[in-house]
C-alpha positions as a Markdown table, in Angstrom:
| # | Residue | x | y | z |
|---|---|---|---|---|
| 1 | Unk | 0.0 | 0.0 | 0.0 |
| 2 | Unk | 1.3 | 3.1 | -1.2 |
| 3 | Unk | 0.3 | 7.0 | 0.4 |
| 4 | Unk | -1.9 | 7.3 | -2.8 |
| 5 | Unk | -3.6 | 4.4 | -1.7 |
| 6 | Unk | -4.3 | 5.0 | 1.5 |
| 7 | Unk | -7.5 | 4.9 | 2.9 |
| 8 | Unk | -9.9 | 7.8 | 3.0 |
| 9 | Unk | -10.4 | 10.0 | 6.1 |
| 10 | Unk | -13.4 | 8.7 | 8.3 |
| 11 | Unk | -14.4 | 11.5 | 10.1 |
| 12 | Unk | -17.1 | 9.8 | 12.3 |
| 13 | Unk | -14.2 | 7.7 | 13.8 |
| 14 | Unk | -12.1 | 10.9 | 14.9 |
| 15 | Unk | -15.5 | 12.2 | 16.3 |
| 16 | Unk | -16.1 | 9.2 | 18.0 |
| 17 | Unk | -12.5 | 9.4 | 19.7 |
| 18 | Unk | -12.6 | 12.7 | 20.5 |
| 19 | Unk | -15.7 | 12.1 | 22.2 |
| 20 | Unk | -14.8 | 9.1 | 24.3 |
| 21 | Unk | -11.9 | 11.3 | 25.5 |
| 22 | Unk | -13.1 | 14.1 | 26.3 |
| 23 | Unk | -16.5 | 11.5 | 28.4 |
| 24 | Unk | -13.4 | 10.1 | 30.4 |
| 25 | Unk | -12.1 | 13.1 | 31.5 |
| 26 | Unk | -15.3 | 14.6 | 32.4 |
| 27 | Unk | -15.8 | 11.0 | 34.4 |
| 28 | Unk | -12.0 | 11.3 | 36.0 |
| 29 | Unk | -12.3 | 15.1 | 37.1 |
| 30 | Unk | -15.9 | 14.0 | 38.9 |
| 31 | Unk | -14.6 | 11.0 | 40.1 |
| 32 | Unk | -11.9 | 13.1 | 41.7 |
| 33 | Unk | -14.2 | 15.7 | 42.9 |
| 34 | Unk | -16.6 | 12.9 | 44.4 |
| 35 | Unk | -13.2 | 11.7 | 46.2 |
| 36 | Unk | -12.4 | 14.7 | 47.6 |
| 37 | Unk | -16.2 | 15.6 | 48.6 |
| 38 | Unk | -16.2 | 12.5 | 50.5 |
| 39 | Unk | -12.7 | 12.1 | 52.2 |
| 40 | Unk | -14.2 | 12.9 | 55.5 |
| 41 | Unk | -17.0 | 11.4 | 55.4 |
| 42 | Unk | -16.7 | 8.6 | 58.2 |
| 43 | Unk | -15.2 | 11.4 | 60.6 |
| 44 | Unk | -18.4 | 13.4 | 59.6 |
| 45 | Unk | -21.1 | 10.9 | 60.1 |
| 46 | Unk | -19.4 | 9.6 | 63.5 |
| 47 | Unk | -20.5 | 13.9 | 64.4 |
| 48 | Unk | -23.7 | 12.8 | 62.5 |
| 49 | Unk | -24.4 | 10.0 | 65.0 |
| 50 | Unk | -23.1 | 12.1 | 68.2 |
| 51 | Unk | -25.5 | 15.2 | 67.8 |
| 52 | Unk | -28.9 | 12.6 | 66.5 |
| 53 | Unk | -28.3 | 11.4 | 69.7 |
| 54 | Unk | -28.2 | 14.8 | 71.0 |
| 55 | Unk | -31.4 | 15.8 | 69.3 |
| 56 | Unk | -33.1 | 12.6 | 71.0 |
| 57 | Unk | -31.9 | 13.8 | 74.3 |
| 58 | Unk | -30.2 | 10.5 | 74.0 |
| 59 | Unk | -26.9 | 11.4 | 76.6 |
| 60 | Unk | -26.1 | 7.8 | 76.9 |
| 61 | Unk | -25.7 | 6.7 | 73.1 |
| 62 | Unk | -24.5 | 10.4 | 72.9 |
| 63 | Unk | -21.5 | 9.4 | 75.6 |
| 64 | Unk | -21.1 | 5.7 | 74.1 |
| 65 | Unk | -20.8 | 7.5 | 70.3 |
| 66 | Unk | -18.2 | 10.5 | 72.2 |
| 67 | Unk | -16.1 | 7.5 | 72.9 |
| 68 | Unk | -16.8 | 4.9 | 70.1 |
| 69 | Unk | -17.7 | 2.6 | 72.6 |
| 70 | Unk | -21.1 | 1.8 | 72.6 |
| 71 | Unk | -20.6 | -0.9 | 75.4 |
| 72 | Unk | -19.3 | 2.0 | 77.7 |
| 73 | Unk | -21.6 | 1.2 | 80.9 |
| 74 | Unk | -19.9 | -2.0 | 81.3 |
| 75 | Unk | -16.6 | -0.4 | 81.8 |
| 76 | Unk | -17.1 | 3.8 | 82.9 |
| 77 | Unk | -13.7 | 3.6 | 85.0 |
| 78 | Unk | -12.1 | 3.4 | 81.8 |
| 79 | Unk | -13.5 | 7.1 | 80.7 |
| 80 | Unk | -12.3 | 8.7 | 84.1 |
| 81 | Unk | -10.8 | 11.5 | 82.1 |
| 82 | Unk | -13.9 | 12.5 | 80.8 |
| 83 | Unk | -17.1 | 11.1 | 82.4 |
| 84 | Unk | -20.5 | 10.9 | 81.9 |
| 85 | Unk | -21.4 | 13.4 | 84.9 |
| 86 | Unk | -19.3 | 16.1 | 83.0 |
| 87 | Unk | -20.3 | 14.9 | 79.4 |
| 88 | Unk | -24.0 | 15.5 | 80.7 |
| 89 | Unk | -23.4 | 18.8 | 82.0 |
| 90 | Unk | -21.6 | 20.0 | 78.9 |
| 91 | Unk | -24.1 | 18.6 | 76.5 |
| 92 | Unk | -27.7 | 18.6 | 78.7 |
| 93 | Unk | -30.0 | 20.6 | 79.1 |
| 94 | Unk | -27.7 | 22.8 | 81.4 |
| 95 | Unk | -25.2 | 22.7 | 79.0 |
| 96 | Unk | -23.5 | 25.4 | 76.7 |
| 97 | Unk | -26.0 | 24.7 | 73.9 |
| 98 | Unk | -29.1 | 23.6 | 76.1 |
| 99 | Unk | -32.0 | 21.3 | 74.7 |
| 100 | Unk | -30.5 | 20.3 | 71.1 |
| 101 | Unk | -33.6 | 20.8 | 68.4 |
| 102 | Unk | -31.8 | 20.9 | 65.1 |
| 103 | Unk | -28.4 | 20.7 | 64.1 |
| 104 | Unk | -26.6 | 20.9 | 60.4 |
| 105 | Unk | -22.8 | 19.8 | 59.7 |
| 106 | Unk | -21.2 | 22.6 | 57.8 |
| 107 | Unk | -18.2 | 21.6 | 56.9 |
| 108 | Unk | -14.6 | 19.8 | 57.9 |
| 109 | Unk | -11.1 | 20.1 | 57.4 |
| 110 | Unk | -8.9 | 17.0 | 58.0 |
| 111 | Unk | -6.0 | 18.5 | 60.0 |
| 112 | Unk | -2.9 | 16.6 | 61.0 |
| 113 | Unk | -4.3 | 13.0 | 63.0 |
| 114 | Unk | -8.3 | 14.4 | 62.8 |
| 115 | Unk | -10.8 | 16.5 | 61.5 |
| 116 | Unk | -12.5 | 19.1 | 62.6 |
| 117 | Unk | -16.2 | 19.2 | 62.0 |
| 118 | Unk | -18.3 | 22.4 | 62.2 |
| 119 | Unk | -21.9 | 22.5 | 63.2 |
| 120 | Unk | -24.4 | 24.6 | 63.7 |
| 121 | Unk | -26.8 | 24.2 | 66.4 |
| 122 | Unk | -30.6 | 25.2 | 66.3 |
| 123 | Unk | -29.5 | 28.0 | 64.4 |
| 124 | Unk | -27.4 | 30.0 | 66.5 |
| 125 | Unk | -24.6 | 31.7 | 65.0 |
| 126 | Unk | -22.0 | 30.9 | 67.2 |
| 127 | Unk | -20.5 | 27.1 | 65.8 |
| 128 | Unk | -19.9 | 24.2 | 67.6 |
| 129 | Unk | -16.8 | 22.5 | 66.7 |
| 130 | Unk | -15.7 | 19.1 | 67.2 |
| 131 | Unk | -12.7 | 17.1 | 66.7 |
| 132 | Unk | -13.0 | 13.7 | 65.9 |
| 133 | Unk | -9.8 | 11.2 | 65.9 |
| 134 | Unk | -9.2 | 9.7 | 62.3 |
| 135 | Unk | -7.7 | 6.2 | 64.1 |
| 136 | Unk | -10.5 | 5.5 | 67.0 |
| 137 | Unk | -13.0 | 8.1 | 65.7 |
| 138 | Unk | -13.7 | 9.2 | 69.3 |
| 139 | Unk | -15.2 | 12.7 | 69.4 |
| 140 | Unk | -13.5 | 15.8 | 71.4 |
| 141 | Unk | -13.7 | 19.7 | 71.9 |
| 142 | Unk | -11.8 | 21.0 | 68.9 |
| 143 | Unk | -8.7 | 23.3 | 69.9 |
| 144 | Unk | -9.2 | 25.2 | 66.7 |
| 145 | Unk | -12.3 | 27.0 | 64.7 |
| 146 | Unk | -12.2 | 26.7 | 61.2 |
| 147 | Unk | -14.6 | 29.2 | 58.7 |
| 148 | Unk | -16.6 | 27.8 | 56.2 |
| 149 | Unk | -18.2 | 30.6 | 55.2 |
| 150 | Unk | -15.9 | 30.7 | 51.5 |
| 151 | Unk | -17.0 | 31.0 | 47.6 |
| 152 | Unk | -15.1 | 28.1 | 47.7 |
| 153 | Unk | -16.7 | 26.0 | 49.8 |
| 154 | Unk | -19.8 | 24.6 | 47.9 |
| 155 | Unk | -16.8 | 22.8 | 45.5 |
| 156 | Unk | -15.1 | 21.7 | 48.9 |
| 157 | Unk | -18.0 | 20.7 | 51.0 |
């Protein structure tokens, strides 16, 4: 076969490859995105679980979810540091936030061995924020705030 010979230019073909390309990069980039939307998610929905309980008045599976231990009752000298007296007092009805009647996860940021999850509780401004260990996913008072409040953060979160 010589170059006059070759075969004529199929147009549908190149269309047809330049349209599966350009499908499986669309797929890649949202696969990526989804990746990246999601890479918190088990640290989220353990903050998920703690403040349902919350909204339930629930303070037991509230303390057993704090501690990823629902079993806690059979062993509470093992959460000395912490106990349930002082978990109920910072999360009843006395507590900082009082009765708990709604609640919304705003966003995380993974930082070093956790995240920190934001929340807002029945709509007050002021956030609370939790940090929840990425090993044990055991829930505690977050040393920093983060601000979710970005253009950015509907790609992000």
């Amino acid at each position: 076969m010589t170059l006059l010979d070759a075969q004529q230019y199929d147009e549908s073909r190149d269309r047809r490859r330049r349209g599966i390309i350009i499908s499986a990069i669309i797929a890649g980039l949202f696969l990526l995105w989804v990746g990246f939307h999601l890479r918190n998610y088990p640290e989220r929905h353990a903050a998920n679980k703690f403040f349902s309980a919350l909204e339930r008045s629930d303070l037991e599976t509230a303390f057993g979810v704090w501690n990823n231990d629902a079993d806690w009752k059979r062993h509470p000298d093992k959460f000395s540091k912490y106990s349930y007296a002082e978990f109920g007092q910072d999360w009843g009805r006395s507590g900082e936030w009082g009765i708990i009647k709604s609640y919304a996860i705003d966003c995380s940021y993974a930082s070093g061995s956790g995240v920190i999850v934001q929340t807002t509780i029945n709509g007050r401004s002021k956030h609370a924020y939790l940090w929840v260990d990425k090993s044990d996913k055991t829930l505690h008072f977050s040393p920093d705030e983060i601000d979710c409040g970005n253009w950015w953060g509907w790609m992000t979160e």
